[in-house]
Structures are given as C-alpha cells and as structure tokens.
N, C-alpha and C positions, 0 to 999 in steps of 0.2 A: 942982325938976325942970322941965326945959323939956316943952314938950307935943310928940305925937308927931307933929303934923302941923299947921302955919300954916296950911295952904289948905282954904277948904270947901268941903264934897262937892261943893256945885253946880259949882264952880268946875274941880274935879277932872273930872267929869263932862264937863264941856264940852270939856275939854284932852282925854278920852282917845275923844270924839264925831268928832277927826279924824284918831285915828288907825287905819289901815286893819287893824292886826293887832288892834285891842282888839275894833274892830267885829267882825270875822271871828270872832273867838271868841264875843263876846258874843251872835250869829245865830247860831253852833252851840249853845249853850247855853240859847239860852231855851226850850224844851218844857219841858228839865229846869227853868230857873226857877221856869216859870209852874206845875208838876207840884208842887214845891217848897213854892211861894207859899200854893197851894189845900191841899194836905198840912196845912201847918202853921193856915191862919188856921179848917180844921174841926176843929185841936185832936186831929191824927192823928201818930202816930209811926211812921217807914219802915214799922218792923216791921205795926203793925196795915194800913197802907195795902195790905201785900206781901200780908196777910192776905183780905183783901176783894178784892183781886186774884187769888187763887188765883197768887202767886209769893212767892219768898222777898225778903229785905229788902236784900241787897246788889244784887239786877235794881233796886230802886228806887233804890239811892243810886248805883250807875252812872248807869241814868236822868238822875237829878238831877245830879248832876255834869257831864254831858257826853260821858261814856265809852263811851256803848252811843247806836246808835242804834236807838230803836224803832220794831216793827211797827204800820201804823195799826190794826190790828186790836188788839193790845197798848195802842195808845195811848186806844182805844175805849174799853176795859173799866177804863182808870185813870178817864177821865174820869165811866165813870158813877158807880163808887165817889167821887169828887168830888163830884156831881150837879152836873157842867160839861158845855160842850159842847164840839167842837173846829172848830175853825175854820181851814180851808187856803186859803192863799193865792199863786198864782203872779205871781209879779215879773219884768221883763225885769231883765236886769244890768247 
C-alpha cells in the first residue's frame, strides 16, 4: 500500500498559509474551531455542551462547522459553559 499523503502537515500548512481562499475560510471558521477545540479537550460531547447551553446539539455542530454564524450574546453563554473567555479583535484588511 503506498501511503495516503508524501507531504507533512507542516509542509501542507505552509502551502495552503498562501492561499487566499484556504485563509478566507480558515477565519470564518475559527470561533467554531476554537468552540470545538475547548468542547472536546473538557471531555464534552455537542449534545452535553448544547445541554449546559440551554440549545440543542445541531446549533452546536453548525457553530462548529462554520455554518451559522453566532450571537455574542450566544457566544457568551458557550464560553462560560467552557469556563473560557472571549476575546474580540478588530483588524484593518
């Protein structure tokens, strides 16, 4: 069996650092990442996270995917079930 992929990640990463549509998506996507990231490493599943949130678990896996964007007020109340904060940043373009 040949392997599924020659190039490593770093590698990979780098190549797709200049590309304008990976980026573009990649900054839509990170709340849900970082939403993601903290979910999983408190050892929470959508379902329970949607739970502690007072919503159901597809709001969360939209969230997390990228498909919804949400309320900061919404984004509030994941973070304290997290016991994170959030943090807003304006950037020129």
């Amino acid at each position: 069996m040949s392997p599924i992929s020659s190039i490593a990640f770093q590698d990979w990463q780098a190549q797709q650092e200049t590309n304008p549509e990976f980026i573009a998506a990649a900054n839509e996507m990170e709340p849900g990442y970082q939403i993601a990231r903290l979910r999983i490493q408190r050892g929470l599943t959508q379902a329970q996270l949607a739970e502690m949130v007072g919503t159901r678990q597809p709001t969360i896996a939209r969230l997390e995917n990228g498909s919804s964007v949400p309320s900061l007020s919404f984004l509030e109340r994941i973070a304290r079930a997290l016991d994170a904060r959030i943090e807003l940043h304006v950037v020129p373009r």
